[in-house]
FIRO-321742 format. One record per atom (N, C-alpha, C, CB): atom name; x, y, z. Coordinates in Angstrom, 3 decimals. Glycine has a CB too. Layout:
# residues N
PT_name_east_north_up
PT_CA_X_Y_Z $
...
This chain:
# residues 77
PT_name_east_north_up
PT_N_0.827_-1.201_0.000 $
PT_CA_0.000_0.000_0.000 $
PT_C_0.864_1.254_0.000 $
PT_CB_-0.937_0.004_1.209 $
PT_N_2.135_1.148_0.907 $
PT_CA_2.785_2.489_0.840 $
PT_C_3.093_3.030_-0.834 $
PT_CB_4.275_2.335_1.742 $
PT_N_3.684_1.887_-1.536 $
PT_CA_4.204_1.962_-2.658 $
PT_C_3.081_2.822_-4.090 $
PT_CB_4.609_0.371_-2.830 $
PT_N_1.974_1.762_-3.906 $
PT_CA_0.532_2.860_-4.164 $
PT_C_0.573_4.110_-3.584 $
PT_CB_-0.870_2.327_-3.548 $
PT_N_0.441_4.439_-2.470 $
PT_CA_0.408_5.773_-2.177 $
PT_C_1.594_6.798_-2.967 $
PT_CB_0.538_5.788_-0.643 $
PT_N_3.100_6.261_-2.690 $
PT_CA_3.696_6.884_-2.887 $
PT_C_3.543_7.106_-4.665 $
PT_CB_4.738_6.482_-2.170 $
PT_N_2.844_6.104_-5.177 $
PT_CA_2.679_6.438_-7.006 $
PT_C_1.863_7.368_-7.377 $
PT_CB_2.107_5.291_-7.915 $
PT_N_0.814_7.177_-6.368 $
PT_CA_-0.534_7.894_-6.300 $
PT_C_-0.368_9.687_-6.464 $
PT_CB_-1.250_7.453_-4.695 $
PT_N_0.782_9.964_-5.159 $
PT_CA_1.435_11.219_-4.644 $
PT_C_2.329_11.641_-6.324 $
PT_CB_2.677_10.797_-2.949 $
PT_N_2.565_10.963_-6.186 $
PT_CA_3.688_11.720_-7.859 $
PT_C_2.825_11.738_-8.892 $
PT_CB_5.231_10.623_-8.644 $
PT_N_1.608_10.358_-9.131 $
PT_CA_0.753_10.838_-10.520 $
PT_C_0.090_12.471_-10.221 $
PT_CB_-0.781_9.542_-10.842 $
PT_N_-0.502_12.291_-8.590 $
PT_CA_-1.546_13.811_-8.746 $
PT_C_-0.534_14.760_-8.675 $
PT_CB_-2.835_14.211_-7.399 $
PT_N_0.247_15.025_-8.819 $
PT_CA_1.912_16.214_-8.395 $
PT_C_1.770_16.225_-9.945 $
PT_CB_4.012_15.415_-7.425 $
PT_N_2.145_15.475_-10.909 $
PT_CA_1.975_15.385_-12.098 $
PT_C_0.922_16.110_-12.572 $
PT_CB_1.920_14.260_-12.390 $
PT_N_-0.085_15.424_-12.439 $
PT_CA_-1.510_16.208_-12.899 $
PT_C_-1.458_18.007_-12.356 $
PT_CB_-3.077_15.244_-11.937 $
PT_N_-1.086_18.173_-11.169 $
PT_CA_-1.340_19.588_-10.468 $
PT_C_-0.234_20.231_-11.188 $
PT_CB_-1.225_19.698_-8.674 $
PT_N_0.858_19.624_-11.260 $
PT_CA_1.857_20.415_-12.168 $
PT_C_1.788_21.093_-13.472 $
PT_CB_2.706_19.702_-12.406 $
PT_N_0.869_19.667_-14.382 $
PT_CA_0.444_19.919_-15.918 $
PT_C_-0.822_21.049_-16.092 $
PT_CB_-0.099_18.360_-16.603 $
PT_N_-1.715_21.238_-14.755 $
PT_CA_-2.833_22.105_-14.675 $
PT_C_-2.241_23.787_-15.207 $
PT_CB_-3.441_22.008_-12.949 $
PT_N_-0.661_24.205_-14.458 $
PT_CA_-0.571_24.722_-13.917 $
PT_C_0.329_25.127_-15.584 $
PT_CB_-0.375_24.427_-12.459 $
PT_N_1.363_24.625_-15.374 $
PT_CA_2.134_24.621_-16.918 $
PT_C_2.212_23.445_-17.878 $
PT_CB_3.586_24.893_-16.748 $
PT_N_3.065_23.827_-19.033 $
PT_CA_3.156_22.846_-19.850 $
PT_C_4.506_21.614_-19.319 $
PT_CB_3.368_23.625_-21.308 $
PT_N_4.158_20.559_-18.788 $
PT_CA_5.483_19.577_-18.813 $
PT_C_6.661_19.955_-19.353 $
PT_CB_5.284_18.415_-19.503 $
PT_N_7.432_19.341_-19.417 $
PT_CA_8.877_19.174_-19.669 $
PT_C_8.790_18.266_-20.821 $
PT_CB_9.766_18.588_-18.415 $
PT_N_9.502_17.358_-21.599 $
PT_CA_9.460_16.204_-21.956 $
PT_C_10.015_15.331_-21.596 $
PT_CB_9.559_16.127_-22.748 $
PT_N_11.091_15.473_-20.381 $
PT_CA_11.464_14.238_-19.116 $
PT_C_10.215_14.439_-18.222 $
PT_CB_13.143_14.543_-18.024 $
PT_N_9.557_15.298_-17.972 $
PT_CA_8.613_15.448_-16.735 $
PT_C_7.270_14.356_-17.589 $
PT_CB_8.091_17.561_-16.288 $
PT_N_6.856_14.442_-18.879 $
PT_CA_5.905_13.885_-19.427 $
PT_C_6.253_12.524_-19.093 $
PT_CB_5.719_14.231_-20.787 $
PT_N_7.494_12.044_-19.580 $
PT_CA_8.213_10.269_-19.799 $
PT_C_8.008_9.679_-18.195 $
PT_CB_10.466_10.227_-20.332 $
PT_N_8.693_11.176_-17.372 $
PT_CA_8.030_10.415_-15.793 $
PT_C_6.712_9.833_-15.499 $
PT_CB_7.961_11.395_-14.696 $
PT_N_5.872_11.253_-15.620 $
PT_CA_4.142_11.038_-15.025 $
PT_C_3.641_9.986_-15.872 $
PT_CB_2.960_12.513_-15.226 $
PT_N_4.057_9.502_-17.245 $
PT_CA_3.194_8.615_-18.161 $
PT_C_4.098_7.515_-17.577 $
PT_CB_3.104_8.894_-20.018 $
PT_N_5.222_7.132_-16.645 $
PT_CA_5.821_5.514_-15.867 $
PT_C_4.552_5.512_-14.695 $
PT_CB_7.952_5.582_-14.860 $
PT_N_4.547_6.564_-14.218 $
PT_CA_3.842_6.823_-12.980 $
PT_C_2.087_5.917_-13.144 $
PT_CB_3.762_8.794_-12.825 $
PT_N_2.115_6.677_-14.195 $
PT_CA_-0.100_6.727_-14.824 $
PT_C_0.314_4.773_-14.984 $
PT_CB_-0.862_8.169_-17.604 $
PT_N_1.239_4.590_-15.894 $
PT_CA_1.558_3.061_-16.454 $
PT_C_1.376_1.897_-14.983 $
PT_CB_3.529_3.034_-17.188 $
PT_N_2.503_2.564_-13.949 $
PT_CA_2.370_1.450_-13.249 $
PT_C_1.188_1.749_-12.199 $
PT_CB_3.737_1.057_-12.628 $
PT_N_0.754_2.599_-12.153 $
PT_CA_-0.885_2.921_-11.328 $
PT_C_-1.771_2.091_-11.927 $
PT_CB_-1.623_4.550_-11.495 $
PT_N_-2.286_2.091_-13.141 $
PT_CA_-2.936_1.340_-13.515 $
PT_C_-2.396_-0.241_-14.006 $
PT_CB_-3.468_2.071_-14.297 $
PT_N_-1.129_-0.535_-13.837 $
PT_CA_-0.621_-2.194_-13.729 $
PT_C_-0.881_-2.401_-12.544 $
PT_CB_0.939_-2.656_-13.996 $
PT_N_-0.930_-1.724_-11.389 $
PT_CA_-0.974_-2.352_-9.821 $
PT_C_-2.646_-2.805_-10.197 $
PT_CB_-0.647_-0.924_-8.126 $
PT_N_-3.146_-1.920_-10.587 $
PT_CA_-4.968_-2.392_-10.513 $
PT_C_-5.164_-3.077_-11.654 $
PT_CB_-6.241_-1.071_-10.528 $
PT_N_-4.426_-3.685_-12.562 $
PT_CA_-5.248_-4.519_-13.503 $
PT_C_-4.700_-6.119_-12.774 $
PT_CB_-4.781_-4.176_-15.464 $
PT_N_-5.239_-7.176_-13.631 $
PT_CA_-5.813_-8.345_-12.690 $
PT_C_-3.503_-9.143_-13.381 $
PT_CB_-8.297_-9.612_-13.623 $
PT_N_-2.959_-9.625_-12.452 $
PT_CA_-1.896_-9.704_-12.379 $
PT_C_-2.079_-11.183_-13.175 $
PT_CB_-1.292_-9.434_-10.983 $
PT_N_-2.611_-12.165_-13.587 $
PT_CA_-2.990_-12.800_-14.813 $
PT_C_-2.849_-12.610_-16.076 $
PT_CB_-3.882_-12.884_-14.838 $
PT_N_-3.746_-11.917_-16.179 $
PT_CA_-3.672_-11.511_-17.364 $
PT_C_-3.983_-9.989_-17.662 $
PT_CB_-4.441_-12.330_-18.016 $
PT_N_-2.411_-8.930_-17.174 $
PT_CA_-2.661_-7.765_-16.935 $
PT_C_-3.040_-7.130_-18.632 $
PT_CB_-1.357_-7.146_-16.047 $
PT_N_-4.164_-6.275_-18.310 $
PT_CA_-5.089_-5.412_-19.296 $
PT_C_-4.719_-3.987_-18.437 $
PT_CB_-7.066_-5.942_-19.366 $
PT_N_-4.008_-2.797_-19.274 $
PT_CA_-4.235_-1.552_-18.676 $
PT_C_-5.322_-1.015_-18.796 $
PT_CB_-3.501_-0.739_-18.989 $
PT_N_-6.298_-1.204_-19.347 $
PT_CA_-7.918_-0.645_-19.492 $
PT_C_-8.517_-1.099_-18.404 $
PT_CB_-8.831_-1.159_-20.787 $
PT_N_-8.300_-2.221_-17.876 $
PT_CA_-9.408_-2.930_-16.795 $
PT_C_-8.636_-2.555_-15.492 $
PT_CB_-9.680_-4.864_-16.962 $
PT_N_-7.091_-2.246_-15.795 $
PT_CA_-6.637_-1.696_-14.534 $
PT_C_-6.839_-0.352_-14.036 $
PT_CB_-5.443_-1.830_-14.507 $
PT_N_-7.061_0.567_-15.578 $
PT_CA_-7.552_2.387_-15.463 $
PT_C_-8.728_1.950_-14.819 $
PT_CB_-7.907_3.552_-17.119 $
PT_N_-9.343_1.126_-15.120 $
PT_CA_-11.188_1.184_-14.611 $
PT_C_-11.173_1.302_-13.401 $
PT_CB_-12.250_-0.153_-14.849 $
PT_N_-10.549_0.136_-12.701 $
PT_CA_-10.182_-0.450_-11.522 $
PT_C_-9.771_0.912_-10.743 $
PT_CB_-8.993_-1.634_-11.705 $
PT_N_-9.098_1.709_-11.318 $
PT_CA_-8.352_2.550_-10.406 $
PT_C_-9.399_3.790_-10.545 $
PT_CB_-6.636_2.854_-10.864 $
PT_N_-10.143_3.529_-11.474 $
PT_CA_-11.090_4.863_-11.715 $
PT_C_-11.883_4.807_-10.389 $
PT_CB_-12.223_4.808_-13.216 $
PT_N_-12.808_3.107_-10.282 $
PT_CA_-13.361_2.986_-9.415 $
PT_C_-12.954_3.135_-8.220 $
PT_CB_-13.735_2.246_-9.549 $
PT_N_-11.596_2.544_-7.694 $
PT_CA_-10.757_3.020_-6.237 $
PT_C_-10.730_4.380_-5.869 $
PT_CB_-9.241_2.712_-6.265 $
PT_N_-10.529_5.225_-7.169 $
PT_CA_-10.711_6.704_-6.516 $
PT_C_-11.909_7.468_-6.300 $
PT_CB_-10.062_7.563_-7.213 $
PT_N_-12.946_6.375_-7.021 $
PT_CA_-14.341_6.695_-6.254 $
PT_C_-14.526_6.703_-5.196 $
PT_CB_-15.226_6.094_-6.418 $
PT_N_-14.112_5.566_-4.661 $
PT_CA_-14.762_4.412_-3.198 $
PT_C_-13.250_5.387_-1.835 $
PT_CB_-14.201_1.423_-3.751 $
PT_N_-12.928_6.046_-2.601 $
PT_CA_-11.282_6.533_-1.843 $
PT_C_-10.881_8.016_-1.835 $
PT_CB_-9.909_5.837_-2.726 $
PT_N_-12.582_8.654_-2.145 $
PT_CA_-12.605_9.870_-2.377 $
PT_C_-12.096_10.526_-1.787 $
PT_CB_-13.401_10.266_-2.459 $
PT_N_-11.970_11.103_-0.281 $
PT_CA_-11.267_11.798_0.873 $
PT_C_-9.983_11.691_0.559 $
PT_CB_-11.506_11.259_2.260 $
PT_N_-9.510_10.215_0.613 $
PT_CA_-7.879_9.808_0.523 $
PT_C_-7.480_10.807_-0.454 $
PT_CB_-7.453_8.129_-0.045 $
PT_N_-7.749_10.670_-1.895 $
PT_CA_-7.558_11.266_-3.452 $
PT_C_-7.707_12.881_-3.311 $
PT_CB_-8.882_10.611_-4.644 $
PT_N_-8.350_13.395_-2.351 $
PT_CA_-8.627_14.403_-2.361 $
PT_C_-7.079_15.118_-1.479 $
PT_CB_-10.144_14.458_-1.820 $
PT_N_-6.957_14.249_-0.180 $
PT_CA_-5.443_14.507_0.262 $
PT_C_-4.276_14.457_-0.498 $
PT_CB_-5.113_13.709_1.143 $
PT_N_-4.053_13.766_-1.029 $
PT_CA_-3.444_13.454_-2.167 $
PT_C_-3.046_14.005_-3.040 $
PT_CB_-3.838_12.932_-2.609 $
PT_N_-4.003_14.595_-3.599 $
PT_CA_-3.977_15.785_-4.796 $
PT_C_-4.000_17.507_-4.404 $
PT_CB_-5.425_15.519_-5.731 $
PT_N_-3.552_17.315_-3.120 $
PT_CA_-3.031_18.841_-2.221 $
PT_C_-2.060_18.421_-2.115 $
PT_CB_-3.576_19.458_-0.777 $
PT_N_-1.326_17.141_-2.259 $
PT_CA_0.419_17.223_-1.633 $
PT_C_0.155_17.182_-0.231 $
PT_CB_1.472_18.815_-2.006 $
PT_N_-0.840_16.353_0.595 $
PT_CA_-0.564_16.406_2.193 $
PT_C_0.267_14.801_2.331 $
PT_CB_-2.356_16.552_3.310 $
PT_N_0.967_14.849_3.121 $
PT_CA_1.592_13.716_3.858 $
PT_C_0.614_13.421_4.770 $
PT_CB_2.951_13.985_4.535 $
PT_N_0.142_12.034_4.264 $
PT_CA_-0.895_11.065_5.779 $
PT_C_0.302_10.505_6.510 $
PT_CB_-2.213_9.319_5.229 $
């Protein structure tokens, strides 16, 4: 779980960064390893699908709303 969190913390840093300005093109190659293995942790480790793992993670940040919301301020839980 830490390891999630800590991916979680750099994808939304990513996202709040890109809101704000345009990326880098090392900063893009980062956040798109970041988005990649976020959604490999949530797809089914069988037969990993990154679509069923985006879903997966779409739905977690439903059900994990508060958490996502810390998260995407940059707070340390």
């Amino acid at each position: 779980m830490i390891e999630l969190l800590r991916l979680l913390s750099l994808y939304y840093a990513c996202d709040n960064t890109a809101a704000q300005r345009m990326l880098t093109a090392d900063e893009i190659a980062s956040c798109t390893g970041h988005y990649a293995a976020i959604k490999s942790h949530f797809a089914d480790t069988e037969t990993p699908d990154r679509m069923a793992g985006y879903k997966r993670f779409k739905i977690w940040e439903t059900e994990n709303a508060e958490l996502v919301v810390q998260l995407r301020k940059g707070r340390r839980l």
